[in-house]
KEPABA-244694 format. One record per residue: x negated, y negated, z negated of N, C-alpha, C, CB in turn. Coordinates in steps of 0.1 Angstrom, whole numbers, plus 2048, in hexadecimal, padded with zeros to 3 digits. Glycine has a CB too. Layout:
BEGIN
XYZXYZXYZXYZ
...
This chain:
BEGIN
38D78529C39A77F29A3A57862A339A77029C
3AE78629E3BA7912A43C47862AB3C379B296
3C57892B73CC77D2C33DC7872C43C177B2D7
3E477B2C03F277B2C13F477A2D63FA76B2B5
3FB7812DA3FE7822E740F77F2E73F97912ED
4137762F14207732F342777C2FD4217652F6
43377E2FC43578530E43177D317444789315
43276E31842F76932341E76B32A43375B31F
41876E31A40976E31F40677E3233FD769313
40C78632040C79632441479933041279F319
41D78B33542078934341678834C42777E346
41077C34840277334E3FF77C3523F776B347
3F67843493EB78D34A3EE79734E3E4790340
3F479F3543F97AB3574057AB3623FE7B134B
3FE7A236C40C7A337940C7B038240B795386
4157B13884197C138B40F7C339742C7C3390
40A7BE3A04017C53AC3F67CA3A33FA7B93B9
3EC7C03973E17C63913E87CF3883D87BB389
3F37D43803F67D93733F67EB37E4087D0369
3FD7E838B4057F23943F37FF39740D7E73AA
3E97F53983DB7FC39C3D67FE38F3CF7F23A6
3D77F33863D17FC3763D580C3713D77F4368
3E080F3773F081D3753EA82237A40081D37A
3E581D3873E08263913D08313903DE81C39B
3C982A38A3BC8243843BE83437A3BC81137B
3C383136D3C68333603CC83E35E3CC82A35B
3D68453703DC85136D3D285A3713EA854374
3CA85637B3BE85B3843B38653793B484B38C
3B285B36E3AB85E3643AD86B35F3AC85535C
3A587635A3AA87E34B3AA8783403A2888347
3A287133B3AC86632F3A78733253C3862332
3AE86D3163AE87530B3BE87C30B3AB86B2FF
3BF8863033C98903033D38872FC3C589F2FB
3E38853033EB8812FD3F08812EC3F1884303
3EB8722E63EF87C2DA3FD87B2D63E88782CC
3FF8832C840C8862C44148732C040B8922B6
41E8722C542786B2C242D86D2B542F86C2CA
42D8662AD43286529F44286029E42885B296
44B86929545985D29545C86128446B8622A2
46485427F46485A27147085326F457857266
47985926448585226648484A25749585C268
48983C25A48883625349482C24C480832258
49E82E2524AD8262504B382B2414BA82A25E
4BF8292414C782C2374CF83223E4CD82422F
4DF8372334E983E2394F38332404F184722D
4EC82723D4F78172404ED81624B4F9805231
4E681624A4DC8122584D081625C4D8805259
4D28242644CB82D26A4BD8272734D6835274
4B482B2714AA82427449B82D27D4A681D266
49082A28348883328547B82C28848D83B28E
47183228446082828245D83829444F82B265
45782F29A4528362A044282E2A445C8392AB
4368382A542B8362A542583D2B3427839299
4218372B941883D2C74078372CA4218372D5
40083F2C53F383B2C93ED83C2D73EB8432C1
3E68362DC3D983D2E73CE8332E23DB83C2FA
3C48372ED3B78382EA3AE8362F33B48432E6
3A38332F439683330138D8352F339282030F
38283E2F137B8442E436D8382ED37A85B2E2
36B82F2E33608252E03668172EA34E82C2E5
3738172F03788092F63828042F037B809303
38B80E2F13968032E73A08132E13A47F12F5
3A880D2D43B08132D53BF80D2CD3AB8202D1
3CB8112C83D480A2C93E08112CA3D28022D2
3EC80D2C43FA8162C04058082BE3F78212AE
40D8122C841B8042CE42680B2BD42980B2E9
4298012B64318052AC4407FF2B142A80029F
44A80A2AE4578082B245E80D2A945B80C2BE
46A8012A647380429F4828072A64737F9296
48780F29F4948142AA4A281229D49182B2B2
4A880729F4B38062904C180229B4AF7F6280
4CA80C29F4D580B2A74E080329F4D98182AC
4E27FF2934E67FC2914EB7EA28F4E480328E
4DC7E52964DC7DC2954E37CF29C4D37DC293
4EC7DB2A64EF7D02B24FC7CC2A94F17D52C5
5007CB29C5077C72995067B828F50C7D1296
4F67BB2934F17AC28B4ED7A52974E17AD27F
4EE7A72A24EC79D2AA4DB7A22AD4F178D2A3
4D67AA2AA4C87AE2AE4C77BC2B64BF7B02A0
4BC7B92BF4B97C72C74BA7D32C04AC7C82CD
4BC7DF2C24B77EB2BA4AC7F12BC4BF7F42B9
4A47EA2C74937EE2C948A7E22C548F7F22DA
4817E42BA4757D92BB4687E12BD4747D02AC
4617DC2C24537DE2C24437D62C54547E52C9
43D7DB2C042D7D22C34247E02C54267C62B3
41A7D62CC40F7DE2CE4057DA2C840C7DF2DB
3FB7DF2C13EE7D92B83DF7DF2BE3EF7DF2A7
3D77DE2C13CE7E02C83C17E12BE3CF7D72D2
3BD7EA2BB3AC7E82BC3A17E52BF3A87EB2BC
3957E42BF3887E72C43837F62BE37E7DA2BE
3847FB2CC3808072CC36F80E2C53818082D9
3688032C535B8082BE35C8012AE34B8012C8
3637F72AB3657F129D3747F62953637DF29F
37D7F729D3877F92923907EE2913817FB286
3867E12943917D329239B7D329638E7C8295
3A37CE2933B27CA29C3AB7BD2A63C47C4290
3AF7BD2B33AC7B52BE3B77AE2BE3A87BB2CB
3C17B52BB3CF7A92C93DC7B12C33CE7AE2E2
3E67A92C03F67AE2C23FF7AE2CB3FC7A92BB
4067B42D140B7AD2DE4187B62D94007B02F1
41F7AC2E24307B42E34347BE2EA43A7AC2E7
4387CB2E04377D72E74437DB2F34377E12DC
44C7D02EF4597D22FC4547CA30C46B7C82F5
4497BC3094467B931943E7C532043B7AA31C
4357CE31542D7D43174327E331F4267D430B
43B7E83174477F231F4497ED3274537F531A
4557E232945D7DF3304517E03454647CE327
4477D733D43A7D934D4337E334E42E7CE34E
42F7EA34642F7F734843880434D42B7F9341
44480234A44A80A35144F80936045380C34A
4507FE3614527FB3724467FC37A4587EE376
43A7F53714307F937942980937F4277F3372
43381037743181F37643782438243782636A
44782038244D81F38C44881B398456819389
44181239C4418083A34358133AF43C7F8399
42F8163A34248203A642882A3AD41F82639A
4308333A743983F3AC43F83B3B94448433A3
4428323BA44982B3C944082D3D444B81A3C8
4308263CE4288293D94268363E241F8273D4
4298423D94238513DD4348563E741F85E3C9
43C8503DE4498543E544F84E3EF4518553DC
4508423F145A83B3F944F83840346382E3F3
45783341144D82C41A44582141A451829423
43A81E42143581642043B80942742C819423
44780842D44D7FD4304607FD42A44A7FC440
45D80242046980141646D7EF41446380A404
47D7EF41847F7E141348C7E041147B7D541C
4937E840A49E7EC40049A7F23F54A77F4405
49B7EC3EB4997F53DB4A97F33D348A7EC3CF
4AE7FF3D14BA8023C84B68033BC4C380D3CA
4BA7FC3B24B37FC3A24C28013994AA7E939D
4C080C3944CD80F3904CE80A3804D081F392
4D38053794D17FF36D4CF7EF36A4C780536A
4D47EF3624D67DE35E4CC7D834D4ED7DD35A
4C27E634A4BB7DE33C4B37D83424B37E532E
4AA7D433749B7CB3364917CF3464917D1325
4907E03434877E335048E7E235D4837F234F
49C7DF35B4A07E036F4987D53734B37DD376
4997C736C4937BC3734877BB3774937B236E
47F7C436B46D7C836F46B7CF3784627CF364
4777DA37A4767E73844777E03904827F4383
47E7D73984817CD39F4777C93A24887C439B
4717BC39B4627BA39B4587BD39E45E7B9395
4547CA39844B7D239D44B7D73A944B7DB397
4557D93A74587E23B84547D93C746E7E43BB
45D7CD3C34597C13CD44A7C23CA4607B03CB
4407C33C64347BF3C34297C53CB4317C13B5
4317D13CD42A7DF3D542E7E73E542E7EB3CA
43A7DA3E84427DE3F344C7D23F64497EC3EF
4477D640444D7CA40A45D7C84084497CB419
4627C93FE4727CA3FB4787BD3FD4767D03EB
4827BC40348D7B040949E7AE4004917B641D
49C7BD3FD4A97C13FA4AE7C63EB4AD7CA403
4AB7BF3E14B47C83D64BD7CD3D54B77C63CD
4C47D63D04CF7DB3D14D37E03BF4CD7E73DD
């Protein structure tokens, strides 16, 4: 059976100290060869649109492709112009396992990436973080960051 995931539960499950050592974990790896990123345009001349497709893989554990839609025009309907989900397989069957929302999934993965990079770069008693930017990821970048370092100070 295929399990619907909320952001709140891809919060739960994925807080930034464990998500920061999985990155860690996972870059360490050789892994399978990046595959190609798919984009396909899909809008009209009234409303420009774009299907983008991104697979990866673990070959017999799981595998899985974050689908994103990119329609800029929409902030005139009062809707984001990025949607996305993530769909998951079973890597030895094929089944779909799980859906999960592909923007909490970005959004904590990219700071956890960050967060990461912080480690190698900044001191180990860092407690000012400047976060330049105001979307979705500054607050996770924030987050993260505190998660991995003793930070006092946002900026």
């Amino acid at each position: 059976m295929t399990r619907l995931f909320t952001a709140a539960e891809v919060e739960a499950a994925l807080p930034y100290p464990r998500l920061v050592e999985a990155l860690r974990a996972a870059f360490r790896e050789k892994g399978e060869a990046m595959p190609v990123r798919q984009s396909f345009d899909v809008g009209t001349p009234a409303a420009p649109g774009h299907l983008l497709l991104m697979p990866a893989w673990r070959r017999g554990e799981a595998l899985g492709a974050k689908l994103v839609t990119v329609f800029p025009e929409n902030a005139a309907r009062g809707l984001g112009s990025v949607a996305s989900l993530y769909v998951l397989f079973d890597g030895e069957t094929g089944q779909p396992q799980a859906i999960l929302p592909g923007d909490e999934l970005t959004n904590r993965r990219t700071a956890a990436a960050s967060a990461l990079a912080a480690l190698f770069l900044s001191r180990p008693d860092s407690r000012t973080l400047l976060v330049i930017g105001t979307g979705h990821v500054a607050f996770h970048a924030a987050e993260a960051h505190c998660a991995v370092r003793p930070v006092s100070q946002v900026l």
